[in-house]
PDBQT receptor file of N, H, CA, C and O in Angstrom, charges set to zero:
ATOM      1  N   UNK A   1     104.883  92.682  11.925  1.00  0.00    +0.000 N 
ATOM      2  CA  UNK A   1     103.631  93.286  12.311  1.00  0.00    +0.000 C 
ATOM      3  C   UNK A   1     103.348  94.472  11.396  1.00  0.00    +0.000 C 
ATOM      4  O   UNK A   1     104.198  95.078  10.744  1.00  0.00    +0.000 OA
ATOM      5  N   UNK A   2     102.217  94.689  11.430  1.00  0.00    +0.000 N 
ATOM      6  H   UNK A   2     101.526  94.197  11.960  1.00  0.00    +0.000 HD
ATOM      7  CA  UNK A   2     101.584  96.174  10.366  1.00  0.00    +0.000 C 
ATOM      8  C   UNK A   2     100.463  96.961  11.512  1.00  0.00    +0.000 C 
ATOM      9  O   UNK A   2      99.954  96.768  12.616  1.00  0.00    +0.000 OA
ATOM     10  N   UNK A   3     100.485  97.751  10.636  1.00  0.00    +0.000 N 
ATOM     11  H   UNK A   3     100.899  97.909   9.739  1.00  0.00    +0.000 HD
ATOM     12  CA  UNK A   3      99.094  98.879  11.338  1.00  0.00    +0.000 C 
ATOM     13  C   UNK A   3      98.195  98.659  10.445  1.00  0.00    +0.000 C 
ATOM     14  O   UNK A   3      98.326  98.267   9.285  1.00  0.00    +0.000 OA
ATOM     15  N   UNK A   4      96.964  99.018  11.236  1.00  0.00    +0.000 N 
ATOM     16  H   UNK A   4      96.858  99.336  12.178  1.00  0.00    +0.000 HD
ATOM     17  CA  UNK A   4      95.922  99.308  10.031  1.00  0.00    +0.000 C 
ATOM     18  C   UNK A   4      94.737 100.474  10.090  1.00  0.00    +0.000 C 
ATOM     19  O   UNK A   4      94.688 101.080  11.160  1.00  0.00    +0.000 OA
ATOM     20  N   UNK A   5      94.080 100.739   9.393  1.00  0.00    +0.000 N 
ATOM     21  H   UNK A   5      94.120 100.246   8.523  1.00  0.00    +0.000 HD
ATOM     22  CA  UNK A   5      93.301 101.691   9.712  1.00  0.00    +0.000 C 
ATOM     23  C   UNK A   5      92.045 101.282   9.740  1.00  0.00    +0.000 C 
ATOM     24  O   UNK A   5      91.703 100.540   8.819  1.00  0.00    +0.000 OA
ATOM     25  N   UNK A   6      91.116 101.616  10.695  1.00  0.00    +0.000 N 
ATOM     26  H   UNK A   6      91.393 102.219  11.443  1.00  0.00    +0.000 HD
ATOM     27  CA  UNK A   6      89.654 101.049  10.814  1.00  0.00    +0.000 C 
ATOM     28  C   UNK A   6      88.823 102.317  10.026  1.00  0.00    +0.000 C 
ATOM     29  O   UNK A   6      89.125 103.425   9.583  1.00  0.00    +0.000 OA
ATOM     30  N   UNK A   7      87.486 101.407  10.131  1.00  0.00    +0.000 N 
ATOM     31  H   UNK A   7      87.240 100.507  10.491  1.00  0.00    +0.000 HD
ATOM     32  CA  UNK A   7      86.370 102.210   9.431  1.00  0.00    +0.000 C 
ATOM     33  C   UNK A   7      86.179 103.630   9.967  1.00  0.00    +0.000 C 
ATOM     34  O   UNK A   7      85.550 104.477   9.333  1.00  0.00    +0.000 OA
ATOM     35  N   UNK A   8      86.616 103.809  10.888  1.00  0.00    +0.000 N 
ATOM     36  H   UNK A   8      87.127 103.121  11.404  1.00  0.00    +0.000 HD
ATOM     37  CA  UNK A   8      86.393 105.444  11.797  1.00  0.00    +0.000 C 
ATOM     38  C   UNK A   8      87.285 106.153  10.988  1.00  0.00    +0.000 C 
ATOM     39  O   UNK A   8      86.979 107.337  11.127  1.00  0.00    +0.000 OA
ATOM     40  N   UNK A   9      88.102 106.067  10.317  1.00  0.00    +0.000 N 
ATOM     41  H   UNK A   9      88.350 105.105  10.204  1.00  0.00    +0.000 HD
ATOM     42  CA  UNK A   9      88.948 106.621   9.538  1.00  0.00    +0.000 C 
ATOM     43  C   UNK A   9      87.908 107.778   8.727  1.00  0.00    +0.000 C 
ATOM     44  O   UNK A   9      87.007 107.405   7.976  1.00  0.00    +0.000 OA
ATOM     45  N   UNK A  10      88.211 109.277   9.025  1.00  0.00    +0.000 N 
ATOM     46  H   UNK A  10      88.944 109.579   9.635  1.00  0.00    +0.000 HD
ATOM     47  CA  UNK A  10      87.485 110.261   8.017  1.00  0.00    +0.000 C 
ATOM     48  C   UNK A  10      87.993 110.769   6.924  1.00  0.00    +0.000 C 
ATOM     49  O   UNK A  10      87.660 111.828   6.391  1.00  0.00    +0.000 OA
ATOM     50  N   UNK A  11      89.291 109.571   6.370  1.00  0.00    +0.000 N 
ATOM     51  H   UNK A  11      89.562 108.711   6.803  1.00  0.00    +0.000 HD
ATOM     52  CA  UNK A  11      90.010 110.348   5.343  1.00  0.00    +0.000 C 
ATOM     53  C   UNK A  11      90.661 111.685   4.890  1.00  0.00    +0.000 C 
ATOM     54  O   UNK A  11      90.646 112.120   3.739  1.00  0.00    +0.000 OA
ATOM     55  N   UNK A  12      91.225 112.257   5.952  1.00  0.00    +0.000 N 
ATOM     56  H   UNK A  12      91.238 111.904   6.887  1.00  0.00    +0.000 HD
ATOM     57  CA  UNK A  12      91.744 113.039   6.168  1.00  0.00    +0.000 C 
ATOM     58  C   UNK A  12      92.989 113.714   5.697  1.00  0.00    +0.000 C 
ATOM     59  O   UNK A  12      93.211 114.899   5.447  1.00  0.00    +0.000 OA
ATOM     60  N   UNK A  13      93.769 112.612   5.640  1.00  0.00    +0.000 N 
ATOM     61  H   UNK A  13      93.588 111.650   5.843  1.00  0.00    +0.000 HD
ATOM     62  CA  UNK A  13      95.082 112.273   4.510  1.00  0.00    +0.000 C 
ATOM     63  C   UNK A  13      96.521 112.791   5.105  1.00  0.00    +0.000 C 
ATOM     64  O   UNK A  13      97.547 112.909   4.435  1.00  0.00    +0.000 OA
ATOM     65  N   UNK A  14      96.372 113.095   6.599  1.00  0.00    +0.000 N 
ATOM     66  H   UNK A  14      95.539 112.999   7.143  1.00  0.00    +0.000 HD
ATOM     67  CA  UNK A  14      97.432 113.283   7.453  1.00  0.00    +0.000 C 
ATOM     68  C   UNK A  14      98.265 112.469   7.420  1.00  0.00    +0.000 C 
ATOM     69  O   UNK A  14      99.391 112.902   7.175  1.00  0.00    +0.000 OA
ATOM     70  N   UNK A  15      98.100 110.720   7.675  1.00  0.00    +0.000 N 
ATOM     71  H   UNK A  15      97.185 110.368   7.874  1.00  0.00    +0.000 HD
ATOM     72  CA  UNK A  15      98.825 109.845   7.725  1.00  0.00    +0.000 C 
ATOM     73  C   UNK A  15      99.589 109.483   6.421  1.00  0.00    +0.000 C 
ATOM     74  O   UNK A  15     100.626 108.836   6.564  1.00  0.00    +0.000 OA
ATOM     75  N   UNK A  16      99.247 109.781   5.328  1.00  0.00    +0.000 N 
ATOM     76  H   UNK A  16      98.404 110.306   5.212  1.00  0.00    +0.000 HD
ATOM     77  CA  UNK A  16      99.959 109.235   4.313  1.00  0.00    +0.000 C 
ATOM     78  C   UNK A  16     101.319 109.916   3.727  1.00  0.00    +0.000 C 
ATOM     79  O   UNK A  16     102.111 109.358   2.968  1.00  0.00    +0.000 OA
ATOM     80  N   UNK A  17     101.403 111.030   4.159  1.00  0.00    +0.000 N 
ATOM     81  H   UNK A  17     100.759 111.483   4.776  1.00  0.00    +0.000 HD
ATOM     82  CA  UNK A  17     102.685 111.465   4.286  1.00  0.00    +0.000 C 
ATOM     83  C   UNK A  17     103.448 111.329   5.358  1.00  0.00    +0.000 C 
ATOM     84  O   UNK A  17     104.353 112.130   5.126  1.00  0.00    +0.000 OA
ATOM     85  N   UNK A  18     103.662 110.866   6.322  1.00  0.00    +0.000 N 
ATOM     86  H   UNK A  18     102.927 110.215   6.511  1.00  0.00    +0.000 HD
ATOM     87  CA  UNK A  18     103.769 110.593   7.461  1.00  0.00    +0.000 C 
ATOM     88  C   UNK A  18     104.184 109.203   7.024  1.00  0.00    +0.000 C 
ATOM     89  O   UNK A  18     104.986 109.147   7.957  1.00  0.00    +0.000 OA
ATOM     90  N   UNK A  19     104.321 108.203   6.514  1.00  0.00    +0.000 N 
ATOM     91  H   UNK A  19     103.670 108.249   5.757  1.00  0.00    +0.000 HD
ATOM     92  CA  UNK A  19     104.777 107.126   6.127  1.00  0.00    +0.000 C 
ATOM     93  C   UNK A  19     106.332 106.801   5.376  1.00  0.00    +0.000 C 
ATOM     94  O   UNK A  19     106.529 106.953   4.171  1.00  0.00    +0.000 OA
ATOM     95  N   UNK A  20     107.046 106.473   6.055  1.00  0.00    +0.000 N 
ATOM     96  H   UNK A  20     106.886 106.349   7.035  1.00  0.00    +0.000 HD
ATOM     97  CA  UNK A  20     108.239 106.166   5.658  1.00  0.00    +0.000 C 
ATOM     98  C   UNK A  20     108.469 105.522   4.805  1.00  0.00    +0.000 C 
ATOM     99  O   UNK A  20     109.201 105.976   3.925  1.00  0.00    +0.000 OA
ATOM    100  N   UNK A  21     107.901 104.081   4.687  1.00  0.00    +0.000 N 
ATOM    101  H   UNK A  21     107.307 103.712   5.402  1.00  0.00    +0.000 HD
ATOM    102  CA  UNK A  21     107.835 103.110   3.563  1.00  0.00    +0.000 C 
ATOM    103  C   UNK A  21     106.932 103.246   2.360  1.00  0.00    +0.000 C 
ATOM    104  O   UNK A  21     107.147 102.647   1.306  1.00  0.00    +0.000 OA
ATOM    105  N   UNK A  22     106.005 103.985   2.545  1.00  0.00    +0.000 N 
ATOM    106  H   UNK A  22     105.830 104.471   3.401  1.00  0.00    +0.000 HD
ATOM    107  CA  UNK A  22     104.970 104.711   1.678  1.00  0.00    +0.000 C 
ATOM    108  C   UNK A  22     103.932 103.562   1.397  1.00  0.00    +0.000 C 
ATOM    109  O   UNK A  22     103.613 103.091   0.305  1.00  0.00    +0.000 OA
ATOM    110  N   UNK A  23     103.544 103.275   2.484  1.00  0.00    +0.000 N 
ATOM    111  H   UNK A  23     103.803 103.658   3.371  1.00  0.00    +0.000 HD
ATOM    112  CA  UNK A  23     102.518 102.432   2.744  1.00  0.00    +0.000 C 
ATOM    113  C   UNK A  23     101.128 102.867   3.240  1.00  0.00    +0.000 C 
ATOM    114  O   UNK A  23     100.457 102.177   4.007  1.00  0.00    +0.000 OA
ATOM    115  N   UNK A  24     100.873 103.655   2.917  1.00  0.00    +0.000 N 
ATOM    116  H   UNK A  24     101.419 104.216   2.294  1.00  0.00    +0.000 HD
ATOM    117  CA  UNK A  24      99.254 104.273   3.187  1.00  0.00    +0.000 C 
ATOM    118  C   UNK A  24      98.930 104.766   2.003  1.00  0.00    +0.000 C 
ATOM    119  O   UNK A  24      99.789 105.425   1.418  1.00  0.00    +0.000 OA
ATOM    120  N   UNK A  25      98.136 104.642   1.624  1.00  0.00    +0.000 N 
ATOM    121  H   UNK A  25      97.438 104.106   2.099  1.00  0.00    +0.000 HD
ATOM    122  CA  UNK A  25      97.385 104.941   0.157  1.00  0.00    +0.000 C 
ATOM    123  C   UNK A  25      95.367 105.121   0.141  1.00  0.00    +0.000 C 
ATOM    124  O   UNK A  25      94.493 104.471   0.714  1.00  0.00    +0.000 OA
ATOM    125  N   UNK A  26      95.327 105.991  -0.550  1.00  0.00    +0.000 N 
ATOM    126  H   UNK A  26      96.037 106.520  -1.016  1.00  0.00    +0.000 HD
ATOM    127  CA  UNK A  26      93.467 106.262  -0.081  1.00  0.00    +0.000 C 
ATOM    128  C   UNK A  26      93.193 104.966  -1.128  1.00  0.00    +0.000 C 
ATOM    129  O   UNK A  26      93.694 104.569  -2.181  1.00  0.00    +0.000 OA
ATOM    130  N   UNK A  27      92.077 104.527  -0.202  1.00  0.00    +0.000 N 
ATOM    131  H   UNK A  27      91.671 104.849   0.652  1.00  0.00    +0.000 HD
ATOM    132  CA  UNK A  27      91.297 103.214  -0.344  1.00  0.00    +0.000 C 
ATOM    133  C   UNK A  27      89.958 103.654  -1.381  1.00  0.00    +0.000 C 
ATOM    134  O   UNK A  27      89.926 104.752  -1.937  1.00  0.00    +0.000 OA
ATOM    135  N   UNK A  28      88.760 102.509  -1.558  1.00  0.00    +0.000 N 
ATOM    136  H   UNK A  28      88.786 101.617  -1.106  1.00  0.00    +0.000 HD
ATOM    137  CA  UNK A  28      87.734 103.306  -1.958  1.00  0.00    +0.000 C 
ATOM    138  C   UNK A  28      86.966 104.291  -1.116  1.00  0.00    +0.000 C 
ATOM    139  O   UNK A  28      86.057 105.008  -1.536  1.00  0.00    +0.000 OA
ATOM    140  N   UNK A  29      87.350 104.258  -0.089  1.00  0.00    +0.000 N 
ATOM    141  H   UNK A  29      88.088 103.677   0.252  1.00  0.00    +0.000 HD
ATOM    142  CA  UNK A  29      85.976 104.633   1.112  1.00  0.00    +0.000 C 
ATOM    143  C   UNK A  29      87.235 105.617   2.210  1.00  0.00    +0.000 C 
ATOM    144  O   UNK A  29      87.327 106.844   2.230  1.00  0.00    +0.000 OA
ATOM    145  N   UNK A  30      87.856 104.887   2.815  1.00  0.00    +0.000 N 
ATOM    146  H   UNK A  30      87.782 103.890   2.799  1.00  0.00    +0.000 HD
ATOM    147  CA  UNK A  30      88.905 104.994   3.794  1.00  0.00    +0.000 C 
ATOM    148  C   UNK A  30      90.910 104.534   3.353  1.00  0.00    +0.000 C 
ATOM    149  O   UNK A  30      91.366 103.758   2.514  1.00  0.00    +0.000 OA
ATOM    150  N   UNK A  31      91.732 105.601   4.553  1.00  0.00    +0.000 N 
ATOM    151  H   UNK A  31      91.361 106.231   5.235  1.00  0.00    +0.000 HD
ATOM    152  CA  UNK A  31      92.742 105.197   3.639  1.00  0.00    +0.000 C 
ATOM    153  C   UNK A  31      92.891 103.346   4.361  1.00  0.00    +0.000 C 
ATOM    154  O   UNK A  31      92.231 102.737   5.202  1.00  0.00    +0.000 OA
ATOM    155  N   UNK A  32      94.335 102.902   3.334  1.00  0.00    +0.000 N 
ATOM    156  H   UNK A  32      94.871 103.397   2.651  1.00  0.00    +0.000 HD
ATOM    157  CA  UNK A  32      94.450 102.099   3.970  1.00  0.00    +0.000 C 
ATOM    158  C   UNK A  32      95.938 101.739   3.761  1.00  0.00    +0.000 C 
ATOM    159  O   UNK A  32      96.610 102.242   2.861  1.00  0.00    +0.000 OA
ATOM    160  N   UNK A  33      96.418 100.822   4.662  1.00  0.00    +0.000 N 
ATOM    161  H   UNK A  33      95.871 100.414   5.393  1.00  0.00    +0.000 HD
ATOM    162  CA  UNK A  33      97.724 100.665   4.643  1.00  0.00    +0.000 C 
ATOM    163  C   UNK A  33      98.110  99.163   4.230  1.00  0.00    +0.000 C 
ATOM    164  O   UNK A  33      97.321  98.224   4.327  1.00  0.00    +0.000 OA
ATOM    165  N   UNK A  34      99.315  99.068   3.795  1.00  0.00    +0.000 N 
ATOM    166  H   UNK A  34      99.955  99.831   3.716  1.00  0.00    +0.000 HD
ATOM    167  CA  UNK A  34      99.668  97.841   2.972  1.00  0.00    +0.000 C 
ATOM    168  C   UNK A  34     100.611  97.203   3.874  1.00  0.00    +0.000 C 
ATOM    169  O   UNK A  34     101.772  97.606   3.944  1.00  0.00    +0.000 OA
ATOM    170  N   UNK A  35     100.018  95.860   4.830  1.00  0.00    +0.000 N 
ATOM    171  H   UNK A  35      99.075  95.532   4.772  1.00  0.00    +0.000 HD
ATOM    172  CA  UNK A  35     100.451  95.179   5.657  1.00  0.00    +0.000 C 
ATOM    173  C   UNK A  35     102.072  94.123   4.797  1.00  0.00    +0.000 C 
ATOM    174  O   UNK A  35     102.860  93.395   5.401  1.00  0.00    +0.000 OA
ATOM    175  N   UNK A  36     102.056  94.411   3.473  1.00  0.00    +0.000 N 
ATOM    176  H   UNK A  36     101.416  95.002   2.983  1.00  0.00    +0.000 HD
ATOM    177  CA  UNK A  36     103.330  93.909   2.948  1.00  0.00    +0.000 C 
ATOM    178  C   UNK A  36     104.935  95.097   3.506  1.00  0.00    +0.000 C 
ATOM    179  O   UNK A  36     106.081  94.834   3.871  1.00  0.00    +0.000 OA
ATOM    180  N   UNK A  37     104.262  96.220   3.320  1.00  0.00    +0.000 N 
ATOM    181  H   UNK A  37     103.331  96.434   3.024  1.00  0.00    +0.000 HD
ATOM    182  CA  UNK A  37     105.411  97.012   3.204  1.00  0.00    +0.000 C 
ATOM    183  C   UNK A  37     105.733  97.713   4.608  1.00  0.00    +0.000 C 
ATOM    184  O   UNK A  37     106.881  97.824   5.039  1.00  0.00    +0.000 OA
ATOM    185  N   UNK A  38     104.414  98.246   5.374  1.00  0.00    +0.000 N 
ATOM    186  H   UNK A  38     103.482  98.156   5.024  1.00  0.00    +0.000 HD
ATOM    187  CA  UNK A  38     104.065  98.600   6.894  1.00  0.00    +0.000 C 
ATOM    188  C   UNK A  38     105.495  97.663   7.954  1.00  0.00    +0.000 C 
ATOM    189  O   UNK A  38     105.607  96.462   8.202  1.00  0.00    +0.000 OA
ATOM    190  N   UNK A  39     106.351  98.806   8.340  1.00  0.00    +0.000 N 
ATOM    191  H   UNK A  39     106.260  99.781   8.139  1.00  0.00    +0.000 HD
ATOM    192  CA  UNK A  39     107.459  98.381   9.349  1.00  0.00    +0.000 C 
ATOM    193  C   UNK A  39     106.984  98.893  10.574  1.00  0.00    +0.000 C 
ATOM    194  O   UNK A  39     107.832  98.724  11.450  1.00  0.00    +0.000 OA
ATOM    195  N   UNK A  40     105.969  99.449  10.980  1.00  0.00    +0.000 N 
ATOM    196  H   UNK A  40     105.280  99.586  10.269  1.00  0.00    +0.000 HD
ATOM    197  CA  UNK A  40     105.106 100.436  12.030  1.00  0.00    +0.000 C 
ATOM    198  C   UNK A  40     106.963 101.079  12.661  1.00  0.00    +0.000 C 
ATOM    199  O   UNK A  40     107.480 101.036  13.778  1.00  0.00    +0.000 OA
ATOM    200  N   UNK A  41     107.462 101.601  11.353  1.00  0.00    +0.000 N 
ATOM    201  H   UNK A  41     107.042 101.636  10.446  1.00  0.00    +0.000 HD
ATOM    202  CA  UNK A  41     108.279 102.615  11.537  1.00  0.00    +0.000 C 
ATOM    203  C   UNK A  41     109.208 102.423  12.086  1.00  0.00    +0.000 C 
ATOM    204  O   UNK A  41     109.800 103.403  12.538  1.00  0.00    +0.000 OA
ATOM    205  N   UNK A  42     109.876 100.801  12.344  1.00  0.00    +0.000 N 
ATOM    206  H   UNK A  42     109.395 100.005  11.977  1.00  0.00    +0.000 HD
ATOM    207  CA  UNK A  42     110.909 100.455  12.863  1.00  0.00    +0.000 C 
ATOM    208  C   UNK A  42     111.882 100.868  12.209  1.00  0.00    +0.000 C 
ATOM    209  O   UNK A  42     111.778 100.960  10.986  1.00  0.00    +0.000 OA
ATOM    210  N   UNK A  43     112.883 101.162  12.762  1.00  0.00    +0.000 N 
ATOM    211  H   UNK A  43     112.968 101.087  13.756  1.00  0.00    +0.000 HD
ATOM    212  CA  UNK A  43     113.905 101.868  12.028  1.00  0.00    +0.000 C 
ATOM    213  C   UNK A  43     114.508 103.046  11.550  1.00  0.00    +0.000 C 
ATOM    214  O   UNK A  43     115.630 103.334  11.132  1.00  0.00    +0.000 OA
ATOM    215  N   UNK A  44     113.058 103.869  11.794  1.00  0.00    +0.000 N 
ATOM    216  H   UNK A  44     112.146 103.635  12.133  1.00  0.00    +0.000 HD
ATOM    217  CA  UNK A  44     112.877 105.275  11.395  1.00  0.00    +0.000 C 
ATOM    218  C   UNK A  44     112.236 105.957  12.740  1.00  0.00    +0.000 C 
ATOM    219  O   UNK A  44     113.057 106.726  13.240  1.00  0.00    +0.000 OA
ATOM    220  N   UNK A  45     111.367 105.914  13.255  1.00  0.00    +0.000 N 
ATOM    221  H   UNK A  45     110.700 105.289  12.849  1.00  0.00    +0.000 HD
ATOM    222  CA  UNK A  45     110.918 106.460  14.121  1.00  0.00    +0.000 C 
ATOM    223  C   UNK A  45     110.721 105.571  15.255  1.00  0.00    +0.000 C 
ATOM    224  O   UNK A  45     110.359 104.406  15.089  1.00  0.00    +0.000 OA
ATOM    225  N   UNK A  46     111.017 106.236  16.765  1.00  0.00    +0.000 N 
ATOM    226  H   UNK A  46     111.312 107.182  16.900  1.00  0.00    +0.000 HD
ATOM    227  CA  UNK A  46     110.454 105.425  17.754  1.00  0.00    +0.000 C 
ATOM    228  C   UNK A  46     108.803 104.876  17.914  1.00  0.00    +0.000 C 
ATOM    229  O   UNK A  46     108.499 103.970  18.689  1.00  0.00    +0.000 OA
ATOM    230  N   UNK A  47     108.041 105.429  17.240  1.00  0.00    +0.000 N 
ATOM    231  H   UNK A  47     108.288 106.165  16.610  1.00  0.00    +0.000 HD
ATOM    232  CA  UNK A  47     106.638 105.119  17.347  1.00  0.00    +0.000 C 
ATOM    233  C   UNK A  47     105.685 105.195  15.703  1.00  0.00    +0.000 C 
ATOM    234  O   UNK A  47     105.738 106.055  14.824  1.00  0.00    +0.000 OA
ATOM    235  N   UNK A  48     105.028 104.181  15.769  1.00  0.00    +0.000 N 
ATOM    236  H   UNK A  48     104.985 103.483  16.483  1.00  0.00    +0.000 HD
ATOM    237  CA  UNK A  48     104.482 104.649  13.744  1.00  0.00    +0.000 C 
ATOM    238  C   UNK A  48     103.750 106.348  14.056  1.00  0.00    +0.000 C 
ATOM    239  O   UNK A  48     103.036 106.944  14.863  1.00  0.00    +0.000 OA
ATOM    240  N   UNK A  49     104.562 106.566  12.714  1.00  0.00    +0.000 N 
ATOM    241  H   UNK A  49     105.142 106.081  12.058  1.00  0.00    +0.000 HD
ATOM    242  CA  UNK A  49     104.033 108.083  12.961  1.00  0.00    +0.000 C 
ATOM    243  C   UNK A  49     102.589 108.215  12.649  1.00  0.00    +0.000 C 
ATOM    244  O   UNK A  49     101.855 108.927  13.336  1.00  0.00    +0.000 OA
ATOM    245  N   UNK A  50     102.066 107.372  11.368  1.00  0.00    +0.000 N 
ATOM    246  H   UNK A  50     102.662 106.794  10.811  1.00  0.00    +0.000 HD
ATOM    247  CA  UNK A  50     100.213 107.537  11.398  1.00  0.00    +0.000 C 
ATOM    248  C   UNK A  50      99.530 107.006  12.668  1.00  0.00    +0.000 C 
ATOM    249  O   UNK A  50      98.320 106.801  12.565  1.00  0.00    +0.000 OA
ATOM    250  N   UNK A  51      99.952 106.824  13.517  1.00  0.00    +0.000 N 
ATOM    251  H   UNK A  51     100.934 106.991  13.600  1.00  0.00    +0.000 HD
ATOM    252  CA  UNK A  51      99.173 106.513  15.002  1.00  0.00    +0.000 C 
ATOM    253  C   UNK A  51      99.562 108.419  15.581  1.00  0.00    +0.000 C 
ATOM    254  O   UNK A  51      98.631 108.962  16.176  1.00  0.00    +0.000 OA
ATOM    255  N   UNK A  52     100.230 108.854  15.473  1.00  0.00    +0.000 N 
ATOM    256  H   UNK A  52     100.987 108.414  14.990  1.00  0.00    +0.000 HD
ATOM    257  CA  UNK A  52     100.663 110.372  16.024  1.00  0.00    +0.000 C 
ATOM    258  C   UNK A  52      99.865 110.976  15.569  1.00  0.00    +0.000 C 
ATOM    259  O   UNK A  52      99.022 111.606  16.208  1.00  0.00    +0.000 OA
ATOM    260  N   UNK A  53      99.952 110.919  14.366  1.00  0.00    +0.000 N 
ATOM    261  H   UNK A  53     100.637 110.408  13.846  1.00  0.00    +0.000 HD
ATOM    262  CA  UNK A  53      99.215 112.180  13.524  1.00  0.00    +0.000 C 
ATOM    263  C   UNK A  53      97.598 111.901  13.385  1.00  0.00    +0.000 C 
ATOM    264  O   UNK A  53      96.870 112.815  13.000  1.00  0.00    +0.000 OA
ATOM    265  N   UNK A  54      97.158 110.841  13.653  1.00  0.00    +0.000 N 
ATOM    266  H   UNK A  54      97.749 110.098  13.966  1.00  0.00    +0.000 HD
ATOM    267  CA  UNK A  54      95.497 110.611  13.027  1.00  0.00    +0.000 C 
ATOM    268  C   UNK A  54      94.465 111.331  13.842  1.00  0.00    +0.000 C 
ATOM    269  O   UNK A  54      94.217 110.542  14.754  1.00  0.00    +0.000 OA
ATOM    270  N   UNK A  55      93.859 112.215  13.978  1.00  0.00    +0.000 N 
ATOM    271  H   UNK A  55      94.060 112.856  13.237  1.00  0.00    +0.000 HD
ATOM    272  CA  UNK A  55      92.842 113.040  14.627  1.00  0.00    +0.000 C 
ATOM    273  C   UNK A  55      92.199 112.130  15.384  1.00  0.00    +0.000 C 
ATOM    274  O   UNK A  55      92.109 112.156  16.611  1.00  0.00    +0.000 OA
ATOM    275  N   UNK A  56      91.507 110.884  14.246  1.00  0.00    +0.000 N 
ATOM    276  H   UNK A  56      91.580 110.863  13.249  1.00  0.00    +0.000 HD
ATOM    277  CA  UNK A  56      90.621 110.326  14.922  1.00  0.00    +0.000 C 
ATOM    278  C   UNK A  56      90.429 109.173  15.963  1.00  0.00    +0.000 C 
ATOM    279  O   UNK A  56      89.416 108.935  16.621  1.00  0.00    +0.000 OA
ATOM    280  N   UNK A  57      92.187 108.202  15.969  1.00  0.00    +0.000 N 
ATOM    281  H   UNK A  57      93.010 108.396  15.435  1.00  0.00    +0.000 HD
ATOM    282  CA  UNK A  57      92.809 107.416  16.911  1.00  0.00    +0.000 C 
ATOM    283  C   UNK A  57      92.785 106.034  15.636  1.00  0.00    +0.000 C 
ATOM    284  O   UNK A  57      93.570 105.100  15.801  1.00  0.00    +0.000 OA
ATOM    285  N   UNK A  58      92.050 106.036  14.697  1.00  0.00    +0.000 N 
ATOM    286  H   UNK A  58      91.413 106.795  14.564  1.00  0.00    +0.000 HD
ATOM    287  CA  UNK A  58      91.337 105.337  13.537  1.00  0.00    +0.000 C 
ATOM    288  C   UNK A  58      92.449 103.844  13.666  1.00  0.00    +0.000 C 
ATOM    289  O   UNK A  58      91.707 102.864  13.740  1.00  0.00    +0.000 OA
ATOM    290  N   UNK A  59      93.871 103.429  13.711  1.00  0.00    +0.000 N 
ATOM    291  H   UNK A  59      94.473 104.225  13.651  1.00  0.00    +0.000 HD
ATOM    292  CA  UNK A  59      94.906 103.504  13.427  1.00  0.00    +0.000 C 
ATOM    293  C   UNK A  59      95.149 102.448  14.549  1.00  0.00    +0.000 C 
ATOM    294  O   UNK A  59      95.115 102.764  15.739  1.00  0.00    +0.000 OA
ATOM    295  N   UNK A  60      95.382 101.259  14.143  1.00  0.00    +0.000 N 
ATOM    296  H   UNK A  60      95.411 101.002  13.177  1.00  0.00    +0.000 HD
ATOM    297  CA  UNK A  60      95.425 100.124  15.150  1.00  0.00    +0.000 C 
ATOM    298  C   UNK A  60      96.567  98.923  14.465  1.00  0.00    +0.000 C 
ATOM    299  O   UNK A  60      96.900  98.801  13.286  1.00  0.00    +0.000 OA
ATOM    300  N   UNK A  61      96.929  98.259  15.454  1.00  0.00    +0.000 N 
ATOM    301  H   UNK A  61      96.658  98.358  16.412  1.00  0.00    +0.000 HD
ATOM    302  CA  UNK A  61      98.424  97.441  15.070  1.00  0.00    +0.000 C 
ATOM    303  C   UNK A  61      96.806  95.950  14.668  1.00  0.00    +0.000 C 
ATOM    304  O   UNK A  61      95.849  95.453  15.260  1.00  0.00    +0.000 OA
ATOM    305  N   UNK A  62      97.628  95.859  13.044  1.00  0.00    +0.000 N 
ATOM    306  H   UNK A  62      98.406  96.263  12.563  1.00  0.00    +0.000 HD
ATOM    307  CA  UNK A  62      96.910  94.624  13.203  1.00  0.00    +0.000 C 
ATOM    308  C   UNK A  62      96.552  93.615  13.235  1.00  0.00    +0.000 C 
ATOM    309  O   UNK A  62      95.433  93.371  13.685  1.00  0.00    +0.000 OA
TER     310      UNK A  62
């Protein structure tokens, strides 16, 4: 499974450090995350940390 980030996303850039596998990267418009590499933090954290940190909730399993 991966996360992803929807269009509500205000680019903010909280989540991309917040990534363990270093799977969030700014998009053209919005960031976005790379459903190849995205472990939604298994292994590392009990919960994906860009769902914690995103202001806007943007941030959906997908």
């Amino acid at each position: 499974m991966a996360m992803k980030i929807t269009e509500e996303c205000i680019s903010c850039g909280a989540c991309e450090p917040e990534c363990p596998t270093q799977s969030i990267a700014q998009g053209d418009t919005i960031y976005v995350i790379d459903a190849a590499t995205c472990v939604e933090c298994e292994g590392h954290f009990d919960s994906p940390q860009c769902v914690t940190v995103c202001p806007v909730e943007c941030i959906v399993k997908a």
